[in-house]
Structure formats: C-alpha cells, structure tokens
N, C-alpha and C positions, 0 to 999 in steps of 0.2 A: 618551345623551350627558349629560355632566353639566357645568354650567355657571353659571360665579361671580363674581365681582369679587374680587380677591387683596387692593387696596389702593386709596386714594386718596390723593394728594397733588398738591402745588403745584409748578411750575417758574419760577425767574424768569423775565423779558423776554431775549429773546435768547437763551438758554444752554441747557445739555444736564446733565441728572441722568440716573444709573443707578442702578438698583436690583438686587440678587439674590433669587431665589424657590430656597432649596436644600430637594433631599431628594425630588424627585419621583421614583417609578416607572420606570425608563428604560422600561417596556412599555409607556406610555400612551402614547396619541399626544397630544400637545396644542399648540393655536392658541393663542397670544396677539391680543389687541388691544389698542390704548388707546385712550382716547374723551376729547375736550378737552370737561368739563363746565360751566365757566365764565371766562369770561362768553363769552356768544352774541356770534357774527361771521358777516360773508359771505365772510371770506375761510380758507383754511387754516393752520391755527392751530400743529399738529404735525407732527410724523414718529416713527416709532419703528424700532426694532431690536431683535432677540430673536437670545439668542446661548448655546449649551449648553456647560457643560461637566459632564465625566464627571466624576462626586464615588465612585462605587467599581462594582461585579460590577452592582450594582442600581439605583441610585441616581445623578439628573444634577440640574445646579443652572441654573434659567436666570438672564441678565441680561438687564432689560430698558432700554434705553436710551430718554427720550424727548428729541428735539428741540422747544424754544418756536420757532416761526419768528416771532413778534410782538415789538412792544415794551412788550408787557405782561404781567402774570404770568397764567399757564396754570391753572386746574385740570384735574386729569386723573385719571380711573379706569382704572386698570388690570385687563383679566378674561380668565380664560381658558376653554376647553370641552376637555373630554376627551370625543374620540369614539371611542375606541375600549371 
C-alpha cells in the first residue's frame, strides 16, 4: 500500500472549496481522506466528497470537495492510499 498527503490547504468559515487530482491509473484502487489540521476543536470541523471522472482508456481525475462546518477558517490535508 502506498500512501501520501496530495496537498494542503485552507477553507474559509462556513464554505466549500474543491480541488481536482487529474491523471491517475484508472487500475489503482484509491481512498481519499481529509484531515482538518488546524486549529484543534471538540467539535466537527469538516465533511468531504470524492468524485471520478474518466480523463481517457487509462487515466481518471478525482475532485475532492471539502465542507468547513465552522465559523472559522479550516486547515486541511488532503492524502490518499493506493491499495492495490
């Protein structure tokens, strides 16, 4: 299995950013995550969404959607594992 952090960025208060990962393997299997890295809370911070499209014979593109459920800005790491 192999496994990475793709990016890091910021979300404002309240709102939703999406990103695209193009150009991956359509053979690999692969899990997205995102992880809200700061600032520390008790309560839940995000939500995400991971969504394929086919880019050709070989090759798909993911989007990753995160939601801020707060009213303050999010950091977040996005990573993914290929296990196959």
């Amino acid at each position: 299995m192999r496994v990475a952090s793709h990016f890091t960025a910021t979300v404002d208060a309240n709102s939703v950013r999406r990103w695209f990962a193009p150009g991956w393997p359509k053979d690999w299997n692969v899990v997205w995550t995102v992880i809200p890295t700061a600032p520390a809370a008790a309560v839940a911070q995000i939500e995400w969404t991971v969504e394929v499209q086919r880019l050709s014979e070989e090759h798909v593109q993911y989007w990753i959607s995160v939601r801020n459920l707060t009213g303050e800005q999010v950091t977040v790491e996005a990573r993914y594992a290929v296990v196959n």
